[in-house]
C-alpha positions in Angstrom: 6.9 -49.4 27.5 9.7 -48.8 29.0 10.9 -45.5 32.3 12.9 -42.7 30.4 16.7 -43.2 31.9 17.8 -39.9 31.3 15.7 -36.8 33.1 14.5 -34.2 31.0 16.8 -31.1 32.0 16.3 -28.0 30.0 19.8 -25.5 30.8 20.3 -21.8 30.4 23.3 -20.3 31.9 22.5 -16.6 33.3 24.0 -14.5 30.4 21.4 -16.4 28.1 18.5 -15.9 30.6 19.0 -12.1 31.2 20.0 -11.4 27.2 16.6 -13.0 26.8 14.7 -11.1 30.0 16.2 -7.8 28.6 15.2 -8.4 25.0 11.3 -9.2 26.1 12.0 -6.1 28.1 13.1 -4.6 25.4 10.7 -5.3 22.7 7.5 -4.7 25.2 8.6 -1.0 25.8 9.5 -0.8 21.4 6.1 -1.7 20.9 3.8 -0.6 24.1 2.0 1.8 20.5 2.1 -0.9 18.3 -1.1 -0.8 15.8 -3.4 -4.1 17.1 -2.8 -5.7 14.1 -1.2 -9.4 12.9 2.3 -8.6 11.0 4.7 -11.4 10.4 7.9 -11.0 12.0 10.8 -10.4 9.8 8.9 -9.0 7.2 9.4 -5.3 5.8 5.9 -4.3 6.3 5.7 -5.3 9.8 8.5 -2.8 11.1 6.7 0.2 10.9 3.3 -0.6 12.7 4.9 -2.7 15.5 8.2 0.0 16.0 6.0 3.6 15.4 2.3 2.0 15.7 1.5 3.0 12.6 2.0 2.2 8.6 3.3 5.2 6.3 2.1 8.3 8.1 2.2 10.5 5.1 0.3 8.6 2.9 -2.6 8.1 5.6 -2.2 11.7 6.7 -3.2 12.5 2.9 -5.6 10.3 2.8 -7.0 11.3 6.4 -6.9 15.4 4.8 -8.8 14.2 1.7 -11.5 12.4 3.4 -12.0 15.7 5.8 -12.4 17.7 3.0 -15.9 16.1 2.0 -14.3 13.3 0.3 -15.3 10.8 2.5 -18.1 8.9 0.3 -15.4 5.7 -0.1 -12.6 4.2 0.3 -11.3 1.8 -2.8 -8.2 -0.1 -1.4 -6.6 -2.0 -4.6 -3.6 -4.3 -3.4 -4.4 -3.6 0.0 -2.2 -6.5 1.4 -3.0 -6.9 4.9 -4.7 -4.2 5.3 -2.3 -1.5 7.3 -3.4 1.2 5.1 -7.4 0.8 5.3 -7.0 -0.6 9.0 -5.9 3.3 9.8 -7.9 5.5 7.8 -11.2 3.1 6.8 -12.9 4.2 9.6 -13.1 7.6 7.7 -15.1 6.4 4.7 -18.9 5.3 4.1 -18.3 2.3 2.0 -15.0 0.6 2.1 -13.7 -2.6 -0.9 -10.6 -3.9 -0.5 -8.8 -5.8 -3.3 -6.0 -8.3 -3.0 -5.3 -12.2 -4.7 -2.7 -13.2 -2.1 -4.5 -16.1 -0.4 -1.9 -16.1 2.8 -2.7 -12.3 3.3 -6.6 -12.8 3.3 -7.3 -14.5 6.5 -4.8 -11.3 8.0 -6.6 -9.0 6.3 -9.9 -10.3 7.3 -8.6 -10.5 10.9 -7.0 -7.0 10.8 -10.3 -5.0 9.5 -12.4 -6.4 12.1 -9.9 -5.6 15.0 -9.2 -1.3 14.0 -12.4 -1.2 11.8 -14.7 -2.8 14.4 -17.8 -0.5 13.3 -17.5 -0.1 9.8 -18.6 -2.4 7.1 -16.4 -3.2 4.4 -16.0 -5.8 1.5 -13.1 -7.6 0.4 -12.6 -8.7 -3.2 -10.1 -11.7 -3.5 -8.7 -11.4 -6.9 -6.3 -9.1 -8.5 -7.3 -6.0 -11.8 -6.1 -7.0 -14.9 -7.0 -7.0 -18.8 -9.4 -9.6 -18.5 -10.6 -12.9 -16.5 -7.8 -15.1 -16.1 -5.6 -16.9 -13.5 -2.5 -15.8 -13.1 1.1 -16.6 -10.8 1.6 -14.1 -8.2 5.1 -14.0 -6.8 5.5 -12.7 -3.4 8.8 -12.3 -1.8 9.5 -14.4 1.2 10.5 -11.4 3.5 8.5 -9.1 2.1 4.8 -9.7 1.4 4.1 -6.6 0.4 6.1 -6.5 -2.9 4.3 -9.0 -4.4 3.5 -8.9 -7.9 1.8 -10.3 -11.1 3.9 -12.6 -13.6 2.2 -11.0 -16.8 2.8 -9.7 -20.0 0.9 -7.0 -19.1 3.1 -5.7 -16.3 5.2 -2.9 -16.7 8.0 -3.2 -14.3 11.1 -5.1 -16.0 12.9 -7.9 -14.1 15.3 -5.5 -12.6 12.5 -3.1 -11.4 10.6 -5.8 -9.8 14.1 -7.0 -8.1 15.5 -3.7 -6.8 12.3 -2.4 -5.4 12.7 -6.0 -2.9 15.9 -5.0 -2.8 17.6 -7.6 -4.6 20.7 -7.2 -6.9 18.9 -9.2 -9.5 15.5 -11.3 -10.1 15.8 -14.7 -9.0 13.0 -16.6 -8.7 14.2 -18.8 -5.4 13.7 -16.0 -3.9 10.2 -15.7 -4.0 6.8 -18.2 -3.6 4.2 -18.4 -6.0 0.6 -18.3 -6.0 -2.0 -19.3 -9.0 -4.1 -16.2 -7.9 -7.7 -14.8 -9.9 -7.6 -12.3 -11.9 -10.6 -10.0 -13.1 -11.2 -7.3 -15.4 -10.5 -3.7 -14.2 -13.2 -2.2 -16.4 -15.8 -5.0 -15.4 -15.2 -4.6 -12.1 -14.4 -0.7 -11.3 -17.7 -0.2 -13.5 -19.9 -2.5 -11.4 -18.3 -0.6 -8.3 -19.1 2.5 -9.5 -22.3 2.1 -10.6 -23.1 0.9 -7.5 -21.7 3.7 -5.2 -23.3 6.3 -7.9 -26.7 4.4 -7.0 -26.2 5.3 -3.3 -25.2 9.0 -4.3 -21.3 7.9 -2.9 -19.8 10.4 -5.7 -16.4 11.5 -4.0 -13.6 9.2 -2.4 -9.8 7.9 -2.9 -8.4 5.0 -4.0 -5.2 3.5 -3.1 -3.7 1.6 -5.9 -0.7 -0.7 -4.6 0.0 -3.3 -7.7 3.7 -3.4 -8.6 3.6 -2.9 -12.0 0.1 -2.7 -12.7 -0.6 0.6 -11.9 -1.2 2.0 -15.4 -3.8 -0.6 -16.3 -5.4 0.2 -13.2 -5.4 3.7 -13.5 -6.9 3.2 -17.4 -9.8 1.6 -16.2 -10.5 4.1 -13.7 -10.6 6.8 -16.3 -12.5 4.8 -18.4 -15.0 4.1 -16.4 -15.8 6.6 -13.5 -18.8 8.6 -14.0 -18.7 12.4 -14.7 -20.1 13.4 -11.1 -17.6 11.4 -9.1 -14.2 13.5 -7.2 -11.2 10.9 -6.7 -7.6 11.2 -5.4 -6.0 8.3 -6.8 -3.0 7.6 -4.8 0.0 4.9 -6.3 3.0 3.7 -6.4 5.6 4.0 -9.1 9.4 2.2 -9.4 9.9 3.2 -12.8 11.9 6.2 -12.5 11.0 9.0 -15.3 7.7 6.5 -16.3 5.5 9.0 -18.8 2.1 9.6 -17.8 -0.6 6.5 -18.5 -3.1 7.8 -21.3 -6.2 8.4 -20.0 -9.3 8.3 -21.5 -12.0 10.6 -19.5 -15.7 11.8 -19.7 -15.9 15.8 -21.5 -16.3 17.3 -18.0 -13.2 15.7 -16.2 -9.8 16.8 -15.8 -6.6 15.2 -14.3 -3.5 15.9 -13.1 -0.8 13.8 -11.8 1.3 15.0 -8.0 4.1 13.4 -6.2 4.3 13.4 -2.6 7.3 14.9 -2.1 9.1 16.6 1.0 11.8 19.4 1.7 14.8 17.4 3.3 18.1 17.5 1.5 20.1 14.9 0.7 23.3 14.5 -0.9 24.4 11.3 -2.5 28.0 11.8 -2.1 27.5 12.3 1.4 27.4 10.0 4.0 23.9 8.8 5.4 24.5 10.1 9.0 26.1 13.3 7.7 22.5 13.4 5.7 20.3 13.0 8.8 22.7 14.9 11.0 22.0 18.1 8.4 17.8 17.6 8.4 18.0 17.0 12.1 19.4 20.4 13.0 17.7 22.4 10.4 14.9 21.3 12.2 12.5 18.4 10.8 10.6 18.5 7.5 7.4 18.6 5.8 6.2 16.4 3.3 3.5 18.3 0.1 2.5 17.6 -3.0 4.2 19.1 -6.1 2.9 19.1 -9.7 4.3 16.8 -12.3 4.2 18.3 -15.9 5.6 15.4 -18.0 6.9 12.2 -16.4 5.7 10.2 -13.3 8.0 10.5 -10.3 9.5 7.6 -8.6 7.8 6.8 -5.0 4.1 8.0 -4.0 2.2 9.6 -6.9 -1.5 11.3 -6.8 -3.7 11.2 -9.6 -6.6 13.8 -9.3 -9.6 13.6 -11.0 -13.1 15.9 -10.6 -14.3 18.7 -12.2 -11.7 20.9 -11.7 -8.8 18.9 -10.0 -6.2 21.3 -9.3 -9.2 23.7 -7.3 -9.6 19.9 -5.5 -6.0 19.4 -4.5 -5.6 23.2 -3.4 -9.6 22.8 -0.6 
């Protein structure tokens, strides 16, 4: 074998080397309260914990206000992804199962919970909730693992939903992978959870309910199956703007009603978006609340309460 005849010389010129020195420098002061978790880069999930070092505040500050309010018994996590949600607030809860079918997010999730959750036991189920037992294709966006969803008769969101919640203009499937994923029954399984926690005298919790499209089913099978005794705040996602409210089928002594987290800034659509901010900076911040729905399902974060008395819940 033959000497090389040309050295190996690898060249920067200084622009390139200090653009790069300043971006490290950068990026290492951005991200000095990162959450010590493993995001992808890129992806629309991994801006928030690596810029603010943490993973939408007002969900886990509701969940966090729940779970100090003797609601702390467990933590049901369905969709949880990577875990960003549970990796924050788990810690709270007795008994914590986590639910999600995406084989490439498992080995992150796995790897997230034991780096924030380091003393607190929790399970993970690797399938998705359906109608029955079944496999399934989950398609996950490639810059956005966290809108993945469920190719299924049984999902509610319409092609154009599932698009322009990833941002698209319309569905195209080159734009996502797929995944033949497991799917189990909701009922099967939420009962078998259930019983189990009742066993333990774990009657009052949340569950997070993160399934693009099928949150209904979901929500169903929690009626359906959740034993008279138990306190939940459900808390889910909805893209289908003016959605009526899923029928729910609960025991004699259980009431629900349906909230959206909602908050006081102002905006005007025929504005624009600096003019917006400019207006909610100087009247000085804003608080996000939960306001009663009546009728129809709001679009974003929605809170299904379920107990004994639910709105006497919401209120403690």
């Amino acid at each position: 074998m033959g000497m090389m005849k040309t050295p190996f010389i690898f060249q920067q010129n200084p622009w390139q080397r200090r653009r790069k020195n300043l971006q490290y420098s950068l990026l290492k002061k951005l991200t000095r309260h990162a959450m010590p978790v493993f995001v992808r880069g890129g992806d629309l999930i991994s801006l928030q914990p690596l810029a603010w070092g943490e993973y939408e505040p007002e969900v886990v500050a509701l969940i966090a206000h729940w779970a100090g309010s003797a609601h702390s018994d467990f933590l049901l996590d369905i969709g949880a992804n990577i875990g960003l949600i549970a990796c924050q607030v788990g810690h709270l809860f007795k008994q914590v199962h986590l639910f999600e079918p995406n084989p490439d997010c498992l080995s992150l999730l796995q790897l997230n919970l034991k780096s924030m959750l380091r003393q607190q036991a929790f399970q993970i189920h690797p399938y998705a909730l359906g109608a029955h037992k079944e496999r399934l294709t989950l398609m996950v966006p490639y810059d956005n693992w966290g809108g993945a969803f469920i190719a299924s008769a049984d999902n509610e969101y319409s092609s154009d939903v599932l698009a322009h919640k990833d941002g698209f203009i319309r569905f195209d499937p080159n734009q996502y992978q797929s995944h033949e994923v497991a799917v189990e029954s909701a009922v099967d399984v939420l009962s078998a959870v259930f019983s189990s926690l009742h066993s333990m005298g774990l009657r009052k919790g949340v569950i997070k309910i993160d399934v693009e499209g099928f949150e209904s089913l979901v929500l169903k099978a929690i009626a359906s199956t959740i034993p008279e005794d138990f306190e939940v705040m459900v808390v889910f996602e909805n893209w289908n703007v003016q959605a009526p409210f899923p029928q729910l089928t609960l025991g004699s002594t259980l009431k629900a009603d349906f909230f959206h987290l909602t908050s006081d800034v102002h905006r005007w659509p025929f504005l624009p978006r600096t003019i917006n901010s400019l207006y909610n900076f100087l009247r000085g911040g804003h608080s996000v609340f939960l306001a009663p729905l009546t009728q129809m399902l709001a679009a974003g974060t929605c809170v299904l309460v379920i107990g004994p008395s639910s709105k006497q819940l919401i209120d403690q």
